[in-house]
C-alpha positions in Angstrom: 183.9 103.3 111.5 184.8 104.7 114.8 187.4 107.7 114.8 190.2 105.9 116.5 194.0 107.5 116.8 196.1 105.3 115.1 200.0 106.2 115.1 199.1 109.7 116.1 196.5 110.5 113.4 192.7 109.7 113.2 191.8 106.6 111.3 189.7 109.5 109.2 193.4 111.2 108.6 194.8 108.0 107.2 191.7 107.3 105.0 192.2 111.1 103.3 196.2 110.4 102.9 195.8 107.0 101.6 192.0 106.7 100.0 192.2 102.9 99.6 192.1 102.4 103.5 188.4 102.9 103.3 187.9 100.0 101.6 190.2 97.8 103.1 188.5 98.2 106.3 185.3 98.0 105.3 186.2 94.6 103.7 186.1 94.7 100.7 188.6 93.3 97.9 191.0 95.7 96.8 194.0 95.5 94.8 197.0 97.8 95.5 200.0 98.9 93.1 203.0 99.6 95.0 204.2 103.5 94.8 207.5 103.2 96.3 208.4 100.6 94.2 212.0 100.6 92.5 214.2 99.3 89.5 215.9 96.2 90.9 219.1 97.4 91.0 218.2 100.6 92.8 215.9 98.8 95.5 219.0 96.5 96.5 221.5 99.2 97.4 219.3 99.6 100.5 219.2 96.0 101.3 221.8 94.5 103.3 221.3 90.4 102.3 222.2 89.4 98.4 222.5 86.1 96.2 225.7 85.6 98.4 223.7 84.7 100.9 221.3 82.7 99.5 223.4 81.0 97.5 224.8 80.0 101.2 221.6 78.4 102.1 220.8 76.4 99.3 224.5 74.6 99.7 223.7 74.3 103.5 220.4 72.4 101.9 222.4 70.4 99.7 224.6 69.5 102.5 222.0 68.0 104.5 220.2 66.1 101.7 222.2 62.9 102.7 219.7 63.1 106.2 217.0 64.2 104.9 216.7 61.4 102.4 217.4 58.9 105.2 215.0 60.0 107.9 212.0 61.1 105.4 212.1 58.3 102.6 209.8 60.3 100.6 212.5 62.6 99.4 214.7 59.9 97.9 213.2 60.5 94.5 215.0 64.0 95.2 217.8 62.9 96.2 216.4 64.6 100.0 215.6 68.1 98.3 212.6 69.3 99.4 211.1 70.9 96.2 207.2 71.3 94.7 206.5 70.5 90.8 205.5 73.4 88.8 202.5 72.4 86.9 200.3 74.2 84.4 196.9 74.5 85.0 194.9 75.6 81.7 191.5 73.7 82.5 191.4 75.8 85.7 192.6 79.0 83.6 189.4 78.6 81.3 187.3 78.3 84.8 188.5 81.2 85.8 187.6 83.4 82.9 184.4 82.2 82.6 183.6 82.5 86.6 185.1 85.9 86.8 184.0 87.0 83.1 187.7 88.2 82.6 190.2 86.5 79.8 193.1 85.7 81.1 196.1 86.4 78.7 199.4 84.3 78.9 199.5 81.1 80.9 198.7 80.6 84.3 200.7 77.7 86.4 200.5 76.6 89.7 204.0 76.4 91.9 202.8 73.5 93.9 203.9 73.9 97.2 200.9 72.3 98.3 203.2 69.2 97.7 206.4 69.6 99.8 207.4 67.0 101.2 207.5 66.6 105.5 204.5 69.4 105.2 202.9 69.5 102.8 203.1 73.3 102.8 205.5 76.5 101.5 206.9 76.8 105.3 209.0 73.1 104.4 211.1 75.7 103.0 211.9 78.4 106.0 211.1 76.4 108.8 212.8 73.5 107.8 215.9 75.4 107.0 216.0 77.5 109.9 215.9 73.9 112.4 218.3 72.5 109.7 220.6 75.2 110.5 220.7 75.3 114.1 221.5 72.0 114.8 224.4 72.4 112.6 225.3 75.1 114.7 224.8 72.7 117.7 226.7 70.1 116.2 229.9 71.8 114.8 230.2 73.8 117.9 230.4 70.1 119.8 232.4 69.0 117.7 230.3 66.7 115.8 230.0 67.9 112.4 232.6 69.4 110.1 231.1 71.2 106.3 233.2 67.9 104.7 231.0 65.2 107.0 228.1 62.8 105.1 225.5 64.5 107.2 223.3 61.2 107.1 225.1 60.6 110.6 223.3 63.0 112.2 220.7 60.1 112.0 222.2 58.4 115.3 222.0 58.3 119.1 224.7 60.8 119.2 223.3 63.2 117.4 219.8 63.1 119.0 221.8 62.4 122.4 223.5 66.4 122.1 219.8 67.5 120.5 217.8 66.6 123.2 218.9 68.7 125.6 217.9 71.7 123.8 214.6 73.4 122.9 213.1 74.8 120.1 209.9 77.4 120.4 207.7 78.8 117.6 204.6 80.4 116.9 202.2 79.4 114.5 199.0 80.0 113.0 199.4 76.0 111.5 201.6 75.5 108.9 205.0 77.1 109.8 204.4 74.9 113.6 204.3 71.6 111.4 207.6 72.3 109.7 209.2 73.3 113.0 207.7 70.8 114.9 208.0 67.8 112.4 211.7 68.7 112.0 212.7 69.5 115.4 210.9 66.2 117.0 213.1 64.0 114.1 216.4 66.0 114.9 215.3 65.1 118.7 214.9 68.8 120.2 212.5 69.3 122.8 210.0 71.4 120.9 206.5 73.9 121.8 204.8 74.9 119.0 202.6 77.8 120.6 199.1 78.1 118.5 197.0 80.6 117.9 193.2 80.1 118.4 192.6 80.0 114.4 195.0 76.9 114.0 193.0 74.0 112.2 192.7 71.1 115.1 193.8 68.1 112.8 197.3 70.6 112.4 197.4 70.4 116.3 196.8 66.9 116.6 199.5 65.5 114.2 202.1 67.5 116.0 201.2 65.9 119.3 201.8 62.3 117.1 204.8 64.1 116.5 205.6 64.5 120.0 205.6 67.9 120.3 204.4 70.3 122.7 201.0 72.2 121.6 200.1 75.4 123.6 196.9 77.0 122.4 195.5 80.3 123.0 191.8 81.6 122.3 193.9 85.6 120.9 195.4 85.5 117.4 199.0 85.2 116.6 200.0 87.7 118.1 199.4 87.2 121.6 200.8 83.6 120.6 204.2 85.1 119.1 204.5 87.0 122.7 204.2 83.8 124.4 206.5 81.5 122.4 209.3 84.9 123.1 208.8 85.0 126.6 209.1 81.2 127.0 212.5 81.6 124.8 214.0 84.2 126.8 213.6 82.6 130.1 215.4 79.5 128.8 219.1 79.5 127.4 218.9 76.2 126.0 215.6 77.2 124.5 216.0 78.3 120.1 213.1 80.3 119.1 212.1 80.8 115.7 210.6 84.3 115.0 208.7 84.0 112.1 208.5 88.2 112.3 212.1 88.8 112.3 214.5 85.5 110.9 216.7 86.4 108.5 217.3 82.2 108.3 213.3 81.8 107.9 213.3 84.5 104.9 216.4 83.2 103.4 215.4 79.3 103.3 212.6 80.7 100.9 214.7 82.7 98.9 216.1 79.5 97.5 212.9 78.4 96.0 213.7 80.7 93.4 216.7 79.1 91.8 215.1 76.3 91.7 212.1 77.8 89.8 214.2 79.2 87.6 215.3 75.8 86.3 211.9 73.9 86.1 210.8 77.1 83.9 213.7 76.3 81.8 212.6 73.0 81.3 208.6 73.9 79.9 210.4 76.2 78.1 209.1 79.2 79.5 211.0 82.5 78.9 210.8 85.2 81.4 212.8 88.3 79.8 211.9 91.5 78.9 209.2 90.4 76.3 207.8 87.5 78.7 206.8 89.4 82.3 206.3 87.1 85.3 203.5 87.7 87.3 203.9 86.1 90.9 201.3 85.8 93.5 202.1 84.6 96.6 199.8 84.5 99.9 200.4 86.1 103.0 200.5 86.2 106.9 203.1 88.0 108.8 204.8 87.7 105.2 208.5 85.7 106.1 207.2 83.0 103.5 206.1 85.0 100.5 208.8 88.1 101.6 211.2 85.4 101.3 210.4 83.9 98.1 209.9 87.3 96.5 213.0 88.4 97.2 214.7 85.5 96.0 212.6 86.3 92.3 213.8 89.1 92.4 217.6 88.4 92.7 216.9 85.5 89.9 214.3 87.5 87.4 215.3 91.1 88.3 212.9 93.5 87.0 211.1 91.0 84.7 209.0 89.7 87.8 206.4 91.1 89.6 205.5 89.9 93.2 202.3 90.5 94.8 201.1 89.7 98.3 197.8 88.6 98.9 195.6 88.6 102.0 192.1 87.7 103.3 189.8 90.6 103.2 189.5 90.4 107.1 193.4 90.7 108.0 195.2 92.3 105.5 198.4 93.1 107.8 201.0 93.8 105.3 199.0 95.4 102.8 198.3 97.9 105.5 201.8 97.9 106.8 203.0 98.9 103.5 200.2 101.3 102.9 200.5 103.5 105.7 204.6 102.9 105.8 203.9 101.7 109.4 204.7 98.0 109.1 204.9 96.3 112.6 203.6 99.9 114.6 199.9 99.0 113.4 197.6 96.2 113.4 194.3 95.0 111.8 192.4 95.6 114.6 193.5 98.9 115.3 191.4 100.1 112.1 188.6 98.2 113.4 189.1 94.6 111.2 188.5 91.7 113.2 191.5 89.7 111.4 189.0 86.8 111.5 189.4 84.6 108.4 188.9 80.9 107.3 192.7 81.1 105.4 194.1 79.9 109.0 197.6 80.5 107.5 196.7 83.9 106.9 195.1 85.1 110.0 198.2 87.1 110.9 196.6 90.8 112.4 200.4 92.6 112.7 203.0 92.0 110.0 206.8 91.6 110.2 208.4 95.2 110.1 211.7 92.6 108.7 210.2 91.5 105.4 208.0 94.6 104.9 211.4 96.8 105.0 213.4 94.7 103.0 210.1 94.4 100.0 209.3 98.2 100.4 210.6 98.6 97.0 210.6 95.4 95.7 207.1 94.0 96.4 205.1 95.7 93.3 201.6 95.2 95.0 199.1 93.6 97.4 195.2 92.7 96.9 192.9 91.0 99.2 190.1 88.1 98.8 186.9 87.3 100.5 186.9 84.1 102.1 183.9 83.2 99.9 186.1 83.2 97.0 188.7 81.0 98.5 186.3 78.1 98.8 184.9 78.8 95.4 188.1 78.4 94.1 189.2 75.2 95.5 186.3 73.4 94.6 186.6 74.6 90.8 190.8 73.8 91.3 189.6 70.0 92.5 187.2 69.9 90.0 189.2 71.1 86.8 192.6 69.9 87.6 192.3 67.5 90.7 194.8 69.7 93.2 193.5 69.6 96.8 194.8 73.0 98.6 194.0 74.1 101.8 191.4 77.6 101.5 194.7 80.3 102.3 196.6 78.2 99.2 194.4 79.5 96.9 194.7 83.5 97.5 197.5 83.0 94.6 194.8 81.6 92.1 192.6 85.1 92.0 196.2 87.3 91.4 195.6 87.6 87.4 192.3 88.8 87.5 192.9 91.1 90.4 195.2 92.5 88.3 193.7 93.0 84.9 190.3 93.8 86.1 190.9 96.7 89.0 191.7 100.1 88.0 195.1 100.1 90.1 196.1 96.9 88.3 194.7 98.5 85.0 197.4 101.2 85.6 200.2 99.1 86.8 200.1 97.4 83.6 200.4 100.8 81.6 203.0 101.9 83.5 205.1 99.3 83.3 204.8 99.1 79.6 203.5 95.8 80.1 200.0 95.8 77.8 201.4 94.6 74.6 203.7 91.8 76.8 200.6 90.4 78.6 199.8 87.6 75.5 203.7 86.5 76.5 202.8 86.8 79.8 203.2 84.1 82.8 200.9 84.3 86.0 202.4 81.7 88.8 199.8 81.1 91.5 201.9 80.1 94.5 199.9 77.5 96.4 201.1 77.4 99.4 199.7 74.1 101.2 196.9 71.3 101.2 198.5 68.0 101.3 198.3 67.2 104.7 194.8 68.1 105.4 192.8 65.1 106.2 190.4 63.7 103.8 187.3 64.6 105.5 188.1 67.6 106.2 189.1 68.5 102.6 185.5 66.5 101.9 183.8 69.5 103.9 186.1 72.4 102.2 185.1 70.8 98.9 181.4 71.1 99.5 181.6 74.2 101.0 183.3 75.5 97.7 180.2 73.9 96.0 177.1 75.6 97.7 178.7 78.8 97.3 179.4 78.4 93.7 175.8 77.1 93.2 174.2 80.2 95.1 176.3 82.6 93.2 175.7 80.5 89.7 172.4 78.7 90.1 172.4 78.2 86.5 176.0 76.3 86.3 
């Protein structure tokens, strides 16, 4: 790799100080334990946001249930909560194992995200929220709405009367766009969902349905998160929703994890000191999985263990957090192309927000090659019958990152976790798949095939 200054030292300087930089950009999978991580309770004196404030959003949630279950019928089996089944997934476990010749102790379960309703994807959560919560901004402010109100009026002329002269703005790589741009059009805000030149077409195509504004560009997210700012600033009616920096983004995800907490209660599976929780969550410019950690964190304390995980070609926060540089560095400038078939994931610069506020929370990152994602889904379709999208299944390959790298090897001594790990519980956290069209999930399918069949003629 070229010698390039990065930062104010050589790539060659950060490779020396931080050895597992030399792998990451030459590609290959690598699995990272966390140094700076803390105790729970020591972590959180440097963070300023707590269960206060989470506990803020999930009632704002609940408040707006009453709409939500009126405008997107789907939900009235939830009474208009947007919340994924947690399903275990032993057949897929086995396939695992066998495929990767590691056994897997504990259980292994499958937060299906992949099945939220509006779309069908983890960033229901956020995005929704963070729209959720600025029109009731909007409409208290106008005298509209008061906490007290049955907010299924909002579902009137009125309503979309006062929304529709204001503008909401986003970038997206796919998934986060649909929740903004779904939720936004049916609140009636004018909204642009600005896309970056990895977003799947079909994602781009159901938002115009939708009414909303695409803009594309042929550069990454990041030139597509400049865009979507600079359109925001220049309008004062204009909302934008900064996936790098939202505190309201990060915050709608946090909630996920009280609501975990109960459907673990109800299979009956213990997470205490004895029973560790093994999280892993896939990640772009990381408001999603930041979010959702953090929120395990507040619920499980030091009994869980997050981990971030990225394509091999754009591993932005696992370099972010190696090098302690978070938002100052990119993929690219260590020469990775941040090209990656996990469209969700194609994020090149990570959120300086989330990686501050998981610096000592987060207890690891590992990356995956795109090969493996496919591989994955086909053997997830054909073992339990869950279609995700090829970024959803980063989560799946967690537990065996974990237990056969040297780093995870050592994690799991130093935390006094080897003679927990037959109690153990490994939650893959798939993050979307629901919406993508048939056909399309056809091609990913036999994609996920031929690879399996080169790599295991004999299976």
């Amino acid at each position: 790799m070229e010698n390039k200054i990065v930062q104010g030292k050589s790539t060659g300087e950060w490779e020396r100080q931080f050895p597992v930089i030399s792998d990451i950009v030459s590609t290959k999978e690598v699995f990272w334990a966390n140094p700076k991580v803390r105790k729970f309770s020591s972590a959180m004196k440097n963070i300023s946001l707590g269960e206060k404030d989470v506990k803020d959003a999930e009632k704002r949630l609940k408040r707006f249930a009453p709409y939500i279950m009126k405008v997107f019928p789907e939900t009235q089996k939830t009474g208009g909560i947007i919340e994924s089944p947690t399903a275990k997934i032993p057949f897929m476990q086995r396939k695992i194992e066998a495929m990767f010749d590691e056994k897997l102790p504990g259980q292994m379960i499958l937060k299906c995200d992949n099945e939220l309703a509006i779309s069908g994807s983890i960033k229901a959560r956020g995005g929704i929220y963070e729209v959720l919560k600025h029109a009731e901004d909007l409409a208290v402010k106008n005298n509209l709405l008061k906490e007290n109100d049955d907010y299924s009026v909002i579902d009137s002329s009125e309503f979309r009367k006062l929304f529709s002269k204001y503008s909401i703005a986003v970038a997206s790589t796919g998934n986060l766009g649909l929740s903004i741009g779904i939720m936004s059009a049916k609140l009636g805000f004018k909204v642009y969902v600005h896309m970056s030149a990895d977003a799947r077409q079909w994602k781009k195509d159901l938002l115009r349905s939708k009414g909303v504004t695409v803009v594309e560009y042929k550069e990454d997210y990041s030139r597509a998160i400049v865009e979507a700012r600079r359109q925001s600033l220049q309008d004062p009616d204009m909302y934008f929703v900064d996936d790098e920096n939202s505190t309201d983004l990060f915050l709608g995800y946090a909630v996920a994890a009280y609501r975990l907490k109960n459907q673990l209660e109800e299979m009956n599976i213990a997470v205490d000191e004895n029973h560790p929780l093994f999280v892993y969550l896939p990640c772009g410019v990381g408001g999603g999985p930041g979010g959702v950690a953090f929120g395990l964190k507040l619920v499980f304390k030091d009994n869980v263990h997050c981990f971030f995980a990225e394509p091999t070609h754009s591993p932005c926060m696992l370099l972010g957090l190696v090098t302690g540089l978070h938002d100052k560095v990119c993929v690219q400038d260590f020469g990775i192309d941040g090209i990656t078939e996990a469209d969700g994931l194609a994020v090149g610069r990570a959120s300086k927000f989330v990686g501050k506020t998981m610096e000592e929370l987060i207890s690891g990152c590992y990356t995956v090659k795109d090969e493996k994602l496919y591989m994955l889904l086909s053997t997830l379709i054909d073992s339990e019958n869950i279609s995700l999208e090829p970024s959803a299944l980063a989560g799946v390959l967690g537990s065996v990152q974990l237990l056969k790298s040297k780093a995870g090897k050592k994690y799991i001594k130093d935390n006094n976790l080897k003679d927990k790990m037959e109690n153990s519980c490994h939650i893959a956290w798939a993050t979307g798949g629901s919406m993508v069209p048939e056909e399309v999930m056809k091609s990913y399918y036999r994609k996920g095939r031929d690879i399996l069949h080169r790599r295991f003629p004999d299976r």
